[in-house]
MARDOTI-60209 format. One record per residue: x, y, z of N, C-alpha, C in turn. Coordinates in steps of 0.1 Angstrom, whole numbers, plus 2048, in hexadecimal, padded with zeros to 3 digits. Atoms other than C-alpha are relative to their C-alpha. Layout:
BEGIN
XYZXYZXYZ ...
END
This chain:
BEGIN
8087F480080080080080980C800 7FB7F180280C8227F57F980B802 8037F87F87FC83C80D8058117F8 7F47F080480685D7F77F480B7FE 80A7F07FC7F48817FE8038047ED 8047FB80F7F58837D37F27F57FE 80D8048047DA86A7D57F4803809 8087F87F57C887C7F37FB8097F8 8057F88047CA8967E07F67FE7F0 80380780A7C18877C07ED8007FE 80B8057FC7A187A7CE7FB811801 8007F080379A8A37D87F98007F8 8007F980779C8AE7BC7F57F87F3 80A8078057848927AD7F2802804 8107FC7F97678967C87FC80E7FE 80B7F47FF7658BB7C27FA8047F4 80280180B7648B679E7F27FB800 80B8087FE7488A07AC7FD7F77F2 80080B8097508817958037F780A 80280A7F774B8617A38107FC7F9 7F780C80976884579A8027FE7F5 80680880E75983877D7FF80B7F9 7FF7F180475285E77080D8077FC 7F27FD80077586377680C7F47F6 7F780E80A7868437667FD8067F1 80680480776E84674B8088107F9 7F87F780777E86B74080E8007FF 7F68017FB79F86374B8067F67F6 7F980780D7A08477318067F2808 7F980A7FA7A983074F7F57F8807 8098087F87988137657FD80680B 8047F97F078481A7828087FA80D 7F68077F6797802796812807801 7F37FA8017B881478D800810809 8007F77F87A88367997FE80080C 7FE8037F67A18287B880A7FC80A 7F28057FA7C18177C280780C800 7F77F58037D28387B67FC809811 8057F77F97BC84D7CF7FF7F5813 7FE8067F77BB82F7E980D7FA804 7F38087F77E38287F18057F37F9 7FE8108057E18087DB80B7FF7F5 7FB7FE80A7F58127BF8098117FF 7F87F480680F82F7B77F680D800 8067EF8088038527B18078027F2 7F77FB80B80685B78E8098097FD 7F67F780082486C77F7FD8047F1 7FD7F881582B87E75B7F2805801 80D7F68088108837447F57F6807 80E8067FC7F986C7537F980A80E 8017F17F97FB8887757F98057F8 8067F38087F389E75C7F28007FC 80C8088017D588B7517F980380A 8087F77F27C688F7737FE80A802 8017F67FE7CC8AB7767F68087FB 8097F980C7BE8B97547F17FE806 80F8047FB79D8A47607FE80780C 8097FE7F479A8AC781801811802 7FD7EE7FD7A88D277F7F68097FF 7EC7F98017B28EA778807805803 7FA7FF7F57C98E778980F7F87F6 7F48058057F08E677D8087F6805 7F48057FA80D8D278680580280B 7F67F87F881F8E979B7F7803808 80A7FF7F78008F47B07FC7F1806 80180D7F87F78CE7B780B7FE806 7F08057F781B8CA7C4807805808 7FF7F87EE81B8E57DC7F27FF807 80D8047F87F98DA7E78007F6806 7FB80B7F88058B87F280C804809 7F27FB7F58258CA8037F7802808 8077FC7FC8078DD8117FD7F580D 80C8067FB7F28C381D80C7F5807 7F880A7F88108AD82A80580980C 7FE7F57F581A8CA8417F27FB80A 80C7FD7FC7F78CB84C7F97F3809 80B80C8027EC8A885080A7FB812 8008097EF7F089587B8057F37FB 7FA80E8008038798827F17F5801 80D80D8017DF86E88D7F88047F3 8088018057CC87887180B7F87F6 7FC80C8087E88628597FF7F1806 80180B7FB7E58478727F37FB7FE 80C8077FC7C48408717FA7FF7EF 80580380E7C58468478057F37FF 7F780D8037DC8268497FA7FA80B 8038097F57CD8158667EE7F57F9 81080A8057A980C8508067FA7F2 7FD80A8077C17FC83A8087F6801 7FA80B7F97CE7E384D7F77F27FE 8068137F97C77BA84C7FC80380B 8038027F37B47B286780E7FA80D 7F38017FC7D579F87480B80C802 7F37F87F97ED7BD8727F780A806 8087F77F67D07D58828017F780F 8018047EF7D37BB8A280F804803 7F67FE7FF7F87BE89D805813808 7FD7F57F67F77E68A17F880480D 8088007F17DD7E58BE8087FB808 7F18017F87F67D08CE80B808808 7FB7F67FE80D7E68CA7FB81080B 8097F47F97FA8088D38017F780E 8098037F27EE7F58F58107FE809 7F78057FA8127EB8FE80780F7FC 7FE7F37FF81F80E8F67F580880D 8077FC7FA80381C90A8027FD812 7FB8077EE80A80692B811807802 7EF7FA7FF8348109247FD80E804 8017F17FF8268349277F580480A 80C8007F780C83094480680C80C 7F77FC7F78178469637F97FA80B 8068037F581483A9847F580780B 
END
């Protein structure tokens, strides 16, 4: 899973366009399953012209403005509000793994 604030943003700049997935693929020239993995972590963020692509669709909005908008929004963004974008995509197995965790952190840091 590839967690990247270009496909946070991505997604953005799709819902205010207010195009669904499929709305979005379907101008884009690409699968709907592709724009979702892109916008869900699952797959890369595009680069080159395919970027651009996006862009053109969901804009308009340039290059260099999306790429100080993710500087933006990575500044901006909580250790907890990234944890919890990565924590609803966990296997059931590695979500017991970081509860684990957490609870044994939590006890190490209790005070008397």
């Amino acid at each position: 899973m590839i967690l990247s604030t270009e496909g946070l943003m991505l997604r953005e700049y799709r819902i205010r366009r207010k195009l669904s997935v499929r709305e979005a693929a379907k101008e884009l020239g690409l699968s709907p399953s592709y724009v979702s993995h892109v916008e869900n972590g699952r797959t890369a963020a595009p680069r080159g012209e395919r970027l651009l692509t996006f862009l053109r669709v969901y804009g308009p909005v340039g290059e260099k403005q999306f790429r100080q908008r993710c500087r933006d929004y990575k500044k901006k963004e909580s250790n907890l509000d990234r944890l919890s974008k990565l924590i609803v995509k966990l296997k059931e197995e590695d979500l017991r793994a970081v509860l684990v965790t957490c609870e044994r952190l939590l006890k190490g840091s209790a005070h008397p």
